[in-house]
BABASE-428060 format. One record per residue (C-alpha): residue in one letter; x, y, z. Coordinates in steps of 0.05 Angstrom, whole numbers, plus 5000, padded with zeros to 4 digits. Layout:
REM BABASE-428060
AXYZ/...
//
This chain:
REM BABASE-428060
X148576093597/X149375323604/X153674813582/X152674643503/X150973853514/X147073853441/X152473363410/X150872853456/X143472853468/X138072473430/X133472983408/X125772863387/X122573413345/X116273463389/X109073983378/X104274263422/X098673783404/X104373283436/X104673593508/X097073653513/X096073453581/X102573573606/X105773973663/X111674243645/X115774623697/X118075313666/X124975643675/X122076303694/X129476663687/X130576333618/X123476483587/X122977233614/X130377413587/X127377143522/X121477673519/X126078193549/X131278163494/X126777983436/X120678403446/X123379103437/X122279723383/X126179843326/X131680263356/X132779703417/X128480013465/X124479513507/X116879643512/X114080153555/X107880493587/X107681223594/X111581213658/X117080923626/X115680233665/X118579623624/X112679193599/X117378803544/X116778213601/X109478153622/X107478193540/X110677613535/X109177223583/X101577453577/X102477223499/X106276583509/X101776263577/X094576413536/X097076083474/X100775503518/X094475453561/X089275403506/X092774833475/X091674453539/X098474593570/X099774693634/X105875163657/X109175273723/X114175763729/X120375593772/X124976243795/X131976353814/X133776453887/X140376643911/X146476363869/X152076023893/X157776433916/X161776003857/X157176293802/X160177033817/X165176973766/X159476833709/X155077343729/X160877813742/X163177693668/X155477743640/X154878433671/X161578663640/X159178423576/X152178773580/X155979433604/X159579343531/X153579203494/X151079763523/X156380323497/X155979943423/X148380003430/X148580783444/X154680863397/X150180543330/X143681003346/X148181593341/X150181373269/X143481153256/X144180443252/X138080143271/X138979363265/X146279383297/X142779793348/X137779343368/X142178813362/X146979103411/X141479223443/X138478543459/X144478443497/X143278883552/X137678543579/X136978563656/X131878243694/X130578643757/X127378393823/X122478863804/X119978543739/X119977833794/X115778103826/X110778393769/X111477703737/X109277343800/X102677833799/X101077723734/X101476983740/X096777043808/X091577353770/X093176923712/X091176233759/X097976043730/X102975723794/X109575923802/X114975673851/X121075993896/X127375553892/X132175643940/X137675693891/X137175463817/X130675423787/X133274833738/X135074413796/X127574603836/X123674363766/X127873833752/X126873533831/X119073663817/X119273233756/X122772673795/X118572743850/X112172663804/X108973303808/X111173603744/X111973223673/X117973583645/X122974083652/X122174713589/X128575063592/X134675183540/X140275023583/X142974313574/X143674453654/X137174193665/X140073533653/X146373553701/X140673633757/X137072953736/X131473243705/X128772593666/X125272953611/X126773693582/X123574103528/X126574623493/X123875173448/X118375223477/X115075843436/X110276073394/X113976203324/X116375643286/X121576153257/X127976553279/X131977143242/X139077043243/X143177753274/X144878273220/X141777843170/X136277773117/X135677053134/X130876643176/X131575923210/X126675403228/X125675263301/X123474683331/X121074423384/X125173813418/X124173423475/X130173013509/X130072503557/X136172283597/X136471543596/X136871613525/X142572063530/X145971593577/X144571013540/X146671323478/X153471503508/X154470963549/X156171343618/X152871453685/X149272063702/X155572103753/X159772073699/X155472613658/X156473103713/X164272953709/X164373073644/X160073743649/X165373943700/X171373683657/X168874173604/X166774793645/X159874903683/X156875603707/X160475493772/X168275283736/X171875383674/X173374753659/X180174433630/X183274793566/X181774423504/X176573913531/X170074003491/X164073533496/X166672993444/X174473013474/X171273003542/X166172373527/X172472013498/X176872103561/X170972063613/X170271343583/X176971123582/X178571353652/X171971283685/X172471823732/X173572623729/X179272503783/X182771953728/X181972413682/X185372993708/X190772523733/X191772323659/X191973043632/X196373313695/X190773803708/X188173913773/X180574223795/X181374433866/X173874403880/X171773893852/X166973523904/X164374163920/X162874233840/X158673493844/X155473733901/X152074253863/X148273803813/X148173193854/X145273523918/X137773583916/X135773713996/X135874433989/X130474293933/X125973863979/X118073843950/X115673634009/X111574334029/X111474423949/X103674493928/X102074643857/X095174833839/X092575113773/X085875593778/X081075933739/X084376683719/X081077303754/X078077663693/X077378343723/X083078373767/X088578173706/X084178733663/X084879173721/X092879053735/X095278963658/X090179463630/X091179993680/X097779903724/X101879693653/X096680043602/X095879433552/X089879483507/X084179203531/X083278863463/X090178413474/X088678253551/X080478053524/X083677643472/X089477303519/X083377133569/X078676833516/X083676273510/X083176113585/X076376183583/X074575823517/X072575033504/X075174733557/X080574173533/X080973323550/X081873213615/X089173163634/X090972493643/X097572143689/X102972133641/X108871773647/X115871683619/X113971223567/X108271703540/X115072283522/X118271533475/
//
């Protein structure tokens, strides 16, 4: 879910051509719930093969790594470990609201409405260990390298761009930036477009890129004091003070300094929160010292073999997907740094 930072961050409309070259560390969570709740039939239903095995997933991550990788980008996909006992509450409340999504899906397909039906429908997207673990495979056989975090992914990508070994964060959630990562890119996808629910309409997307020093500068605070203000508002792990938004929250964060001035001037009182810091400020659990990341060539007959037979794609799509691995090779990848993302 996140915290919606967008009013404060200096955003950069940025294209592929742009991030040729670059390794951009991929929240695995955020992208697969993407292709879980977008790629589905008409009625809602997620793709299937004739076992009734969800494929929704691996179609688009086969889709969106071969296009990525062909315009000389280089992914690596970062997955959840265990959450913090303090993010119960949020996934708690997530699963209550895909258990109603659920009912409302089932209750439009009896009437026969289609589009609230697959609308309701995109909201009941769970991401199984299961699908993990197909993910993982397909990225094996893909050459593609993907990383375990201990906890949050965001944090592990956002370390490995710090520590030099990745160029950039690609994730949605304004998160990324609590954890330090110095550069994020979000929207990173294929279509340039987006259709607005229960509507004839359409919306451009674009691509943005966000670096934090900007946003700091731009607001005049401390990435101490960005954190604060995250927490002042309401993270994944807290709900925040009532009535603080991100503008109210810059304006008081500024005049007192300090989250603990803060909540002295509005008589409010977070219990936890040193405990709350810790989360974002805390990187040892997210160590890249035994962290090796290695991109290879993709084993052509063992991908035909697993997406073709195991999850019955046509071999005309997987062919197609390879040929852009396979094709004219790209520039060499040069060292990129901070200044090259201006």
């Amino acid at each position: 879910m996140g915290i919606n930072l967008k009013d404060l961050t200096v955003i950069k409309p940025i294209n592929l051509a742009e991030l040729r070259g670059r390794k951009l560390g991929v929240d695995a969570y955020n992208m697969l719930y993407q292709f879980l709740s977008s790629i589905r039939q008409p009625d809602g239903m997620p793709l299937q093969n004739s076992e009734g095995v969800v494929t929704s997933h691996l179609r688009g991550l086969l889709s969106r790594v071969s296009y990525l990788n062909a315009e000389g980008i280089k992914l690596c996909f970062v997955f959840d470990g265990v959450p913090h006992p303090l993010k119960r509450r949020l996934l708690d409340e997530r699963k209550e609201r895909k258990k109603k999504a659920q009912r409302e899906w089932e209750e439009a397909l009896i009437v026969g409405d289609l589009e609230k039906a697959r609308m309701k429908a995109q909201q009941t997207s769970i991401l199984t260990s299961k699908m993990i673990d197909e993910t993982k495979e397909v990225l094996d056989t893909l050459g593609i390298p993907w990383v375990q975090a201990p906890s949050e992914g965001e944090a592990q990508a956002a370390t490995m761009v710090k520590d030099g070994i990745l160029d950039a964060v690609a994730s949605q959630d304004f998160d990324t930036l609590l954890y330090g990562a110095p550069i994020m890119i979000r929207n990173l996808t294929l279509s340039g477009k987006r259709k607005l629910p229960r509507q004839q309409k359409w919306i451009s997307i674009e691509m943005e890129q966000i670096i934090l020093e900007k946003v700091l500068e731009k607001n005049q605070i401390t990435q101490n004091q960005l954190i604060d203000l995250a927490i002042l508002i309401g993270t994944d792990y807290n709900r925040g003070i009532h009535g603080i938004g991100p503008k109210k929250g810059l304006k008081i964060i500024k005049e007192c300094g300090s989250a603990e001035k803060c909540l002295e001037k509005l008589d409010q009182q977070i219990d936890n929160l040193d405990e709350l810091r810790k989360m974002f400020l805390d990187t040892e659990i997210y160590s890249t010292k035994n962290v090796e990341v290695k991109w290879r060539e993709p084993m052509k007959s063992k991908t035909i073999e697993l997406l073709c037979g195991k999850y019955e794609f046509s071999k005309s799509r997987v062919d197609n997907a390879l040929d852009k691995f396979t094709g004219p090779k790209k520039s060499k990848a040069e060292q990129f740094t901070l200044g090259d993302f201006s």
